[in-house]
C-alpha positions as a Python dict, from the first residue, in 0.01 Angstrom:
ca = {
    (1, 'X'): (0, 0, 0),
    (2, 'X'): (198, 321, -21),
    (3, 'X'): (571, 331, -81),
    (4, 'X'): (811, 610, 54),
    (5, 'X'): (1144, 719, -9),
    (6, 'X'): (1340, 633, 326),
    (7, 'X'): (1475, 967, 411),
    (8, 'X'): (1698, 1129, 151),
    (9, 'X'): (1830, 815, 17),
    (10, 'X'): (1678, 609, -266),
    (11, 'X'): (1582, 371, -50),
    (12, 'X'): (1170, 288, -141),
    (13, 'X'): (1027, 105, 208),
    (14, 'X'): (640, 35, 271),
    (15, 'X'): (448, 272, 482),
    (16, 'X'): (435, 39, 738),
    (17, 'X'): (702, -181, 904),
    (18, 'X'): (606, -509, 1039),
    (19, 'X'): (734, -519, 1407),
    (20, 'X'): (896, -872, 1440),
    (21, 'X'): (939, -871, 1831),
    (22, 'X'): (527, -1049, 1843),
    (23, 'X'): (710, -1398, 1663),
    (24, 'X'): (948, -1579, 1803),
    (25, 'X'): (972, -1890, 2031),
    (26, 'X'): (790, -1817, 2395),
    (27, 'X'): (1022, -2004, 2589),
    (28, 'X'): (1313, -1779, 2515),
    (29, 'X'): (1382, -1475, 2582),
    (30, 'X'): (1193, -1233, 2777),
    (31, 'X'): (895, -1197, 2626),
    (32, 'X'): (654, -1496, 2644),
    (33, 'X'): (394, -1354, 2504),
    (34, 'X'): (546, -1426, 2126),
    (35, 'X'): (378, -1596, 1839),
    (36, 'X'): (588, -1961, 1765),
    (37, 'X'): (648, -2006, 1386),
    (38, 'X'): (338, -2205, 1314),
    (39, 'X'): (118, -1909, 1428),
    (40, 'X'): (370, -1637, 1275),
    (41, 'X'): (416, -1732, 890),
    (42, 'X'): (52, -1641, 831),
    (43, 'X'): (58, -1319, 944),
    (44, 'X'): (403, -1281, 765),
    (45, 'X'): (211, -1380, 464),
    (46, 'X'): (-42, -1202, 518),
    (47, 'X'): (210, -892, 565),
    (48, 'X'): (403, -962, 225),
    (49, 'X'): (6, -979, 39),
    (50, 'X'): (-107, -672, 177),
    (51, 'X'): (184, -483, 21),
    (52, 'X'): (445, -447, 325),
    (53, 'X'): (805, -488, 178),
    (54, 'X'): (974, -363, 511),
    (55, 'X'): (1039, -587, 816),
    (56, 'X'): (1210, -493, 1154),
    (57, 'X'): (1360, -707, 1365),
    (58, 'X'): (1655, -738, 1692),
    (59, 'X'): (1943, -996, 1731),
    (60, 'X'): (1792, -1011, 2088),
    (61, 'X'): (1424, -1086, 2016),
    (62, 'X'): (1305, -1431, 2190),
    (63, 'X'): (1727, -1484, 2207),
    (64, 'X'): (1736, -1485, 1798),
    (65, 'X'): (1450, -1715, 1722),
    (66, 'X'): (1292, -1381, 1581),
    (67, 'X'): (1534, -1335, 1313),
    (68, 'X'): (1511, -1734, 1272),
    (69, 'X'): (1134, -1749, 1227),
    (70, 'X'): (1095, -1408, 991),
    (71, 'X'): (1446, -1567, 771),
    (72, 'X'): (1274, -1879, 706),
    (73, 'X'): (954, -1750, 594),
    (74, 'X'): (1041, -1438, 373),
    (75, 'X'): (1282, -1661, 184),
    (76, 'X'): (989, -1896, 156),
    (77, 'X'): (754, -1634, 87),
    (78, 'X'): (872, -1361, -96),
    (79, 'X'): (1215, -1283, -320),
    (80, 'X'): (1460, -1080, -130),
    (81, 'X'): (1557, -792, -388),
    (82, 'X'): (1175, -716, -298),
    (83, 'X'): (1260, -712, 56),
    (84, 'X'): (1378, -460, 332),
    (85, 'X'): (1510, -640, 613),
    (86, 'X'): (1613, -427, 957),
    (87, 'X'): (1743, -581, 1270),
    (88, 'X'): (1930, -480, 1552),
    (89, 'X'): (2271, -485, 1744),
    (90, 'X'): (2333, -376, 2106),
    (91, 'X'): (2149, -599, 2370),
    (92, 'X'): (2317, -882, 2582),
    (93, 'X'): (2339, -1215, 2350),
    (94, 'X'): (2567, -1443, 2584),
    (95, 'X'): (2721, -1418, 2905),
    (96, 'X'): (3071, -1282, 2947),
    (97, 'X'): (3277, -1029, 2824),
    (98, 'X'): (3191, -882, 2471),
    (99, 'X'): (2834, -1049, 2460),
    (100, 'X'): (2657, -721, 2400),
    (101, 'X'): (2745, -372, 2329),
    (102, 'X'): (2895, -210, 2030),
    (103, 'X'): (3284, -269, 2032),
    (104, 'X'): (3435, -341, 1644),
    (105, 'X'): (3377, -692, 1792),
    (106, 'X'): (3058, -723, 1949),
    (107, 'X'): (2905, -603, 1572),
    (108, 'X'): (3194, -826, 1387),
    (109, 'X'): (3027, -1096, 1534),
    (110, 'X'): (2695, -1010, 1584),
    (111, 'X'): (2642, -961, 1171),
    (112, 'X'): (2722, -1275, 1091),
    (113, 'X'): (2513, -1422, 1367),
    (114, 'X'): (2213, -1240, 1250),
    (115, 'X'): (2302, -1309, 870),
    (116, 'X'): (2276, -1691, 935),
    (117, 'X'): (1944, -1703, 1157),
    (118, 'X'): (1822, -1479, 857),
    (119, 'X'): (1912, -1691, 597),
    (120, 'X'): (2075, -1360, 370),
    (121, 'X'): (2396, -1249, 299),
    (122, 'X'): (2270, -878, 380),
    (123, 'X'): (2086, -715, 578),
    (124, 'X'): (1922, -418, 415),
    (125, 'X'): (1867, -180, 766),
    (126, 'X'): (2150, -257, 1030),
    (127, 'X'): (2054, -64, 1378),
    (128, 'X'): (2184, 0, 1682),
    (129, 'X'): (1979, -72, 1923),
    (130, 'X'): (2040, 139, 2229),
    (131, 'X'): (2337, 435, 2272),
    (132, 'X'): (2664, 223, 2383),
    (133, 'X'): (2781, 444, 2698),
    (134, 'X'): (3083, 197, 2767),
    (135, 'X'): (3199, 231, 2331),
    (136, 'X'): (3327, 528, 2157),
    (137, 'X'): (3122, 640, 1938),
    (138, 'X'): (3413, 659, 1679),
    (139, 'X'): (3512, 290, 1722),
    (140, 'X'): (3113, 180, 1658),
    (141, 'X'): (3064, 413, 1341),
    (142, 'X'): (3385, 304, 1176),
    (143, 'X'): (3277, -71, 1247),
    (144, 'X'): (2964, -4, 1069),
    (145, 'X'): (3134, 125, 797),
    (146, 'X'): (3358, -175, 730),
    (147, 'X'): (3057, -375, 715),
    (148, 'X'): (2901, -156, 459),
    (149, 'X'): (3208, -131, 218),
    (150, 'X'): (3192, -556, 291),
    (151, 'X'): (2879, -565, 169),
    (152, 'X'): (2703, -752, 449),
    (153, 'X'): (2501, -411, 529),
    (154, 'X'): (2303, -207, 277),
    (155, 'X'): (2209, 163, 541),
    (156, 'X'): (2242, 199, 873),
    (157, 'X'): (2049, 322, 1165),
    (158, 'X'): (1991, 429, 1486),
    (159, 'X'): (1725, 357, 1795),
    (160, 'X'): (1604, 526, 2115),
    (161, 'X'): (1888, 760, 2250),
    (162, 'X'): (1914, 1080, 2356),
    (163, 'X'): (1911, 1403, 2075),
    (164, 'X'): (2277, 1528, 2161),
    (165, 'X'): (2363, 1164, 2095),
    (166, 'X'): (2233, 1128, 1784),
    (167, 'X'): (2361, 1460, 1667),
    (168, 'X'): (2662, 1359, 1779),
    (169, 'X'): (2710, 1049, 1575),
    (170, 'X'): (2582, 1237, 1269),
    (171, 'X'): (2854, 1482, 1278),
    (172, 'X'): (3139, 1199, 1408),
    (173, 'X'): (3025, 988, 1082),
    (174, 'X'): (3072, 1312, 858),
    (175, 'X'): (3375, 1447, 975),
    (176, 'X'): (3551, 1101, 962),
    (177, 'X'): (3392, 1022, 590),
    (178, 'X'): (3215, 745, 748),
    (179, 'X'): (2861, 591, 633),
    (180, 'X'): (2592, 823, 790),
    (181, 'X'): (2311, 671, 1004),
    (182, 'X'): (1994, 739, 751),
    (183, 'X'): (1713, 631, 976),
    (184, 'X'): (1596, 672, 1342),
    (185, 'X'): (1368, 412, 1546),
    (186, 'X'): (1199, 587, 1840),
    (187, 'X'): (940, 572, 2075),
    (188, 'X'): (633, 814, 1946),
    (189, 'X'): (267, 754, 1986),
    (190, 'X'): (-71, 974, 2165),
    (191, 'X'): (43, 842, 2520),
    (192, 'X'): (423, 913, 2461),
    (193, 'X'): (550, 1240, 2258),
    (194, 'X'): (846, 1368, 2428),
    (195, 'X'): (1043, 1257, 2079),
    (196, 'X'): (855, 1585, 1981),
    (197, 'X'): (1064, 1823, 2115),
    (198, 'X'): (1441, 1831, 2007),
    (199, 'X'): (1450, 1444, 1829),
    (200, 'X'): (1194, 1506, 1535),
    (201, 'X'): (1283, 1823, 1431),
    (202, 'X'): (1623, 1675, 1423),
    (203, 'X'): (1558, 1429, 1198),
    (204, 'X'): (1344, 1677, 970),
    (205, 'X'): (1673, 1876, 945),
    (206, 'X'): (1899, 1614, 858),
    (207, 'X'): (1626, 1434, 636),
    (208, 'X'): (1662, 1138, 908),
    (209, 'X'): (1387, 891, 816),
    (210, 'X'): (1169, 830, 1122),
    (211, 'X'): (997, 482, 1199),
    (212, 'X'): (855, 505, 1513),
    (213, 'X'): (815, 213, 1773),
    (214, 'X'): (504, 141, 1978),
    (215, 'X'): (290, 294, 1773),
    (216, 'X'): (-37, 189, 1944),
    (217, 'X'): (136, 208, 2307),
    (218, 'X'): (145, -148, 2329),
    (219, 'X'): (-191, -204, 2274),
    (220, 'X'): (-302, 55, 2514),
    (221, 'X'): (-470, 255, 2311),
    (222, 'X'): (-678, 23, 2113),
    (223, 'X'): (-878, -43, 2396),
    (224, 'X'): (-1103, 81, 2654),
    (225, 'X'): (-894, 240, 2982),
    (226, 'X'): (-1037, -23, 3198),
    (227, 'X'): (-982, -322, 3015),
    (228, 'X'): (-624, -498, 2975),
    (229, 'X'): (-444, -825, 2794),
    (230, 'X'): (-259, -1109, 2868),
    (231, 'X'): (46, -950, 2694),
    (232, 'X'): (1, -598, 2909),
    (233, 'X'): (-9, -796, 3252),
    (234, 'X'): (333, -994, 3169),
    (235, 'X'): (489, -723, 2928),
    (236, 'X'): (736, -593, 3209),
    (237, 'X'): (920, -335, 3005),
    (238, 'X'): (559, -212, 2845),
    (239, 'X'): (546, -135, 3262),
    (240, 'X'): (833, 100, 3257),
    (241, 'X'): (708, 298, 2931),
    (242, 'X'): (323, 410, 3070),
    (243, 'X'): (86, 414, 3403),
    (244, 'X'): (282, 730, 3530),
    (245, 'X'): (44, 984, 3407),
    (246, 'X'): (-288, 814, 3461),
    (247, 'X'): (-558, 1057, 3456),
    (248, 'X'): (-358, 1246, 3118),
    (249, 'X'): (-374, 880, 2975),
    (250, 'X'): (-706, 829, 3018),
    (251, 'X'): (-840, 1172, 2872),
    (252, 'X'): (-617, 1066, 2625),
    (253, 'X'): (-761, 676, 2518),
    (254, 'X'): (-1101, 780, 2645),
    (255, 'X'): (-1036, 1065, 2295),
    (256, 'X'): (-971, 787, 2007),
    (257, 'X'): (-1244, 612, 2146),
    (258, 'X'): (-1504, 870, 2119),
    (259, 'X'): (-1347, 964, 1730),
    (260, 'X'): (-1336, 584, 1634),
    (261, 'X'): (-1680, 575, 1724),
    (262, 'X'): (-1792, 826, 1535),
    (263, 'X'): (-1628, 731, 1274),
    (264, 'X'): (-1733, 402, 1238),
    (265, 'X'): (-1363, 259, 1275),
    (266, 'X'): (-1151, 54, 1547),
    (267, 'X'): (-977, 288, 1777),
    (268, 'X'): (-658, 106, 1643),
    (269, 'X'): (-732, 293, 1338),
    (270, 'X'): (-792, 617, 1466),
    (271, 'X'): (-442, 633, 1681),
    (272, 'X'): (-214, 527, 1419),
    (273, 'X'): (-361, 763, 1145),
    (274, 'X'): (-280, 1008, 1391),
    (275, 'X'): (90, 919, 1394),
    (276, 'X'): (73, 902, 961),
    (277, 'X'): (-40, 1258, 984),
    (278, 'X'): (242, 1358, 1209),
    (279, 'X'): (499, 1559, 974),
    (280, 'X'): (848, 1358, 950),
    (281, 'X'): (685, 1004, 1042),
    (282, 'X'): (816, 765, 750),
    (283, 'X'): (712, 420, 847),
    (284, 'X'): (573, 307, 1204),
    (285, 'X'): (623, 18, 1300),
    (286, 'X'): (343, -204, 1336),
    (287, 'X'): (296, -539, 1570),
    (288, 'X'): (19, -778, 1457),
    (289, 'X'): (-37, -1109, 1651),
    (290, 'X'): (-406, -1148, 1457),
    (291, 'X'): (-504, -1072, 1100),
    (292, 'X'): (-697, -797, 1212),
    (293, 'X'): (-448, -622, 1398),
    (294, 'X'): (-320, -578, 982),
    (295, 'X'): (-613, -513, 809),
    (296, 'X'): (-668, -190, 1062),
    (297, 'X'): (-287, -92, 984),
    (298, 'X'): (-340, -122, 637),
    (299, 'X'): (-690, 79, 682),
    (300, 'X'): (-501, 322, 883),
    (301, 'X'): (-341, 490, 590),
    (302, 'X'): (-700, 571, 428),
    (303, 'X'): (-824, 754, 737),
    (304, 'X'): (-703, 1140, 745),
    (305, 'X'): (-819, 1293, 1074),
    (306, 'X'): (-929, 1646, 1075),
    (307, 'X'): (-785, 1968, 1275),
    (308, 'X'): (-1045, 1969, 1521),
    (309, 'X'): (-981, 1539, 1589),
    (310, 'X'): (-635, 1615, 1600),
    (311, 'X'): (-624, 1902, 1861),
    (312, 'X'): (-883, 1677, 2031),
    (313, 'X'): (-630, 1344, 2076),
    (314, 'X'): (-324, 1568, 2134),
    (315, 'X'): (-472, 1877, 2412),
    (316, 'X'): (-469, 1630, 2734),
    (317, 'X'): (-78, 1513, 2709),
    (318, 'X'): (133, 1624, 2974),
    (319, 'X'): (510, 1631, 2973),
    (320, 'X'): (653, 1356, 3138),
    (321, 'X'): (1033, 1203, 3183),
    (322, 'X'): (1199, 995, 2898),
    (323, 'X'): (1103, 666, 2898),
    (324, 'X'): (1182, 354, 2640),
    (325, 'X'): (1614, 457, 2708),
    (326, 'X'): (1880, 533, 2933),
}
């Protein structure tokens, strides 16, 4: 495994982040397609022997079981000043007024929510999970900020959101002396590069470390166009990110199947080296519901694709509108 420093701080993170949405229990939340704990602490394992030290998860996955099933095993498995623990903070956790957002109370109490189904008295990576239109932006940096100087939170970040946004906050938190967001989770892969255009090379200006989500398109492009999965027919917000651009997408998957056959390699391989390669990329974000699924991550970071496969995966995209935010 390779190690990276996580933007310009002195952060060192793995250069891959297991994606902890895949475990939790199927019965809550929205996606039933989740791994319960019996079937997720191997691949955890597995995770933690292959070298990954950095593990992302959301206050909202499978309605907190997430954060309950990946506490309970790294503190089982692993020592946490070896750890880097991310979660998340923005999405509805309880009916009613304040149960999602990013008021000074909504975080308030959703830290020590996540703390306990974590089992940790910090979390290394605290992110917001969506742009709060409804929150000053002032009120949410200075909140993360208290919990910083209280020690509960090690960095903070940001996810999916709109360029002028995140510029925004990175100039709010300077002006006001506040703790900077180091870190920015977005939605990047072959069928989906829009975050080309105005958020990466923000992010390379700012030295914002970038660990992109959906790396394989939610599964998409690890298989042949014709052929689906269970989680693909009842993954309703994987519905809302692709299908719009069909015959671009297809070009596209039909591309990393023709390279990962002549290389000898799963296509799985072939599209996430491609996003390694990618100048600014610090740590994508990985989902693995078999052992397989991280063995070709890990294999990923051995494979360097030339020029010519490069221009080859990247000439059919088309623009398209933003998808993955609001």
């Amino acid at each position: 495994m390779d190690y990276v420093k996580f933007g310009l701080t002195g952060l060192e993170v793995s250069r891959l982040c297991l994606g902890c949405m895949t475990y939790g229990v199927p019965q809550r939340g929205t996606h039933p397609w989740t791994l319960d704990e019996a079937r997720s602490r191997p691949l955890i394992k597995q995770a933690l022997d292959l070298g990954i030290n950095f593990f992302d998860t959301a206050n909202a996955y499978s309605d907190g079981t997430s954060e309950e099933i990946v506490g309970r095993a790294l503190t089982e498995y692993a020592r946490r000043e070896d750890l880097v623990i991310a979660t998340k903070v923005f999405i509805r956790m309880r009916p009613g007024p304040n149960g999602a957002g990013l008021s000074r109370k909504a975080i308030f109490t959703e830290i020590d929510n996540s703390l306990r189904r974590l089992g940790t008295d910090y979390v290394d990576l605290y992110q917001i999970h969506r742009w709060d239109y409804d929150t000053p932006i002032e009120e949410t940096l200075e909140a993360l900020h208290d919990l910083v100087k209280a020690g509960k939170v090690r960095y903070i970040g940001a996810s999916s959101m709109h360029a002028w946004q995140f510029s925004k906050a990175l100039y709010t938190a300077r002006l006001n002396s506040w703790t900077p967001f180091v870190s920015m989770q977005n939605h990047l892969n072959l069928l989906y590069r829009e975050e080309e255009r105005e958020m990466l090379p923000l992010c390379a200006d700012q030295g914002i470390a970038v660990m992109p989500w959906s790396p394989l398109a939610r599964g998409r492009l690890t298989r042949a166009w014709d052929t689906g999965s269970e989680r693909q027919a009842s993954d309703e917000f994987g519905k809302t990110l692709y299908g719009h651009r069909e015959e671009a997408d297809r070009q596209i998957i039909e591309a990393v199947g023709r390279i990962a056959e002549s290389r000898g390699v799963p296509r799985a391989q072939v599209a996430l080296a491609w996003l390694l390669q990618k100048k600014g990329v610090t740590s994508p974000i990985i989902g693995a519901s078999r052992p397989q699924h991280l063995d070709d991550a890990v294999a990923a970071l051995s494979l360097t694709l030339s020029d010519d496969e490069i221009a080859m995966l990247e000439k059919p995209y088309t623009a398209q509108e933003v998808a993955g935010f609001r």
